[in-house]
C-alpha positions in Angstrom: 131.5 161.4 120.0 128.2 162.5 118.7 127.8 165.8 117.0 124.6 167.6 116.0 125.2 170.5 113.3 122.5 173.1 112.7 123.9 174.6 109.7 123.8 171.0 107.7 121.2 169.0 109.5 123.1 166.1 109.8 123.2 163.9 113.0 127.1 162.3 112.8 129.2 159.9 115.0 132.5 158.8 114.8 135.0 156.4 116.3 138.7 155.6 116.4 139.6 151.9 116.0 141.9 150.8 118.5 145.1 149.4 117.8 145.3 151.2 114.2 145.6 154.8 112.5 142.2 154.0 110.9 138.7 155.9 112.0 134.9 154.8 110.8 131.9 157.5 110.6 128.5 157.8 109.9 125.7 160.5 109.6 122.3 160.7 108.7 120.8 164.1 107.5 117.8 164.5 109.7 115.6 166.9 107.7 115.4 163.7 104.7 114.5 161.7 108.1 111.8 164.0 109.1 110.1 164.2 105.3 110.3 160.1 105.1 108.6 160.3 108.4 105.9 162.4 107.5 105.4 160.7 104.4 104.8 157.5 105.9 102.5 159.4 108.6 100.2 160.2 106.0 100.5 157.0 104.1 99.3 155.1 107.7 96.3 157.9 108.2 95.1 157.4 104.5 95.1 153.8 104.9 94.1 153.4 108.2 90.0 152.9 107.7 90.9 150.2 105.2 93.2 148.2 107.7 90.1 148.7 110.3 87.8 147.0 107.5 90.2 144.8 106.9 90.3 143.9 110.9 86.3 143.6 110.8 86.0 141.6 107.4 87.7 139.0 109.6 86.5 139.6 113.1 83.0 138.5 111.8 84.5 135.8 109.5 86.0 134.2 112.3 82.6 134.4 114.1 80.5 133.2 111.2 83.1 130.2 110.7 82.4 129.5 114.5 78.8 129.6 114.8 78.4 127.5 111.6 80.8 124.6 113.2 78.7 124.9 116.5 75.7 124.6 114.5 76.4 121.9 112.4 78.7 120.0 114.9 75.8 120.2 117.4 73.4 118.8 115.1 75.3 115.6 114.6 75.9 115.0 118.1 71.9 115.7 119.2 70.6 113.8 115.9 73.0 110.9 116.1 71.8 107.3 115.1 73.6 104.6 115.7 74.5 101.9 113.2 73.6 98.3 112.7 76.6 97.3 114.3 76.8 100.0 117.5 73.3 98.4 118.0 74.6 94.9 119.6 
C-alpha cells in the first residue's frame, strides 16, 4: 500500500508480514530528494566542460599513440635488413 501525503512530503509504503503480528515500513521525504537532485544537477552542469576536455585530452592521445606506432612500426618493416645469418 503506497501512500503519498501532501501535508508532510513523504512518499511511504508499508507491508504486513505473513504469518506474524509484525509489519515493516519505509518513507522517503521527497522534497530532501528533490534538493539532492538539484544539487547534483548543477554539480554535473558545472563540471561538464571539464569531463568533455577530459574526453578530448584522450581522444587525441589515443590518436597520437596510434599514428606514432604506425609510423615507427612501418619504418622497421620498409627499412628492414636482414642479418648475417637470415642471409644463407
Amino acid at each position: 500500500m503506497q501512500k503519498f501525503s501532501a501535508l508532510s512530503q513523504m512518499f511511504n509504503d508499508t507491508a504486513m508480514i505473513l504469518g506474524s503480528d509484525f509489519m515493516v515500513g519505509t518513507g522517503v521525504y521527497i522534497d530532501d530528494v528533490q534538493a539532492e537532485r538539484m544539487a547534483l544537477a548543477q554539480i554535473v552542469n558545472d563540471h561538464s566542460w571539464i569531463f568533455l576536455f577530459n574526453m578530448a585530452l584522450l581522444f587525441f592521445g589515443i590518436i597520437v599513440v596510434t599514428l606514432a606506432t604506425s609510423y615507427f612500426g612501418s619504418r622497421s618493416i620498409v627499412h628492414y635488413q636482414p642479418n648475417q645469418d637470415d642471409r644463407e
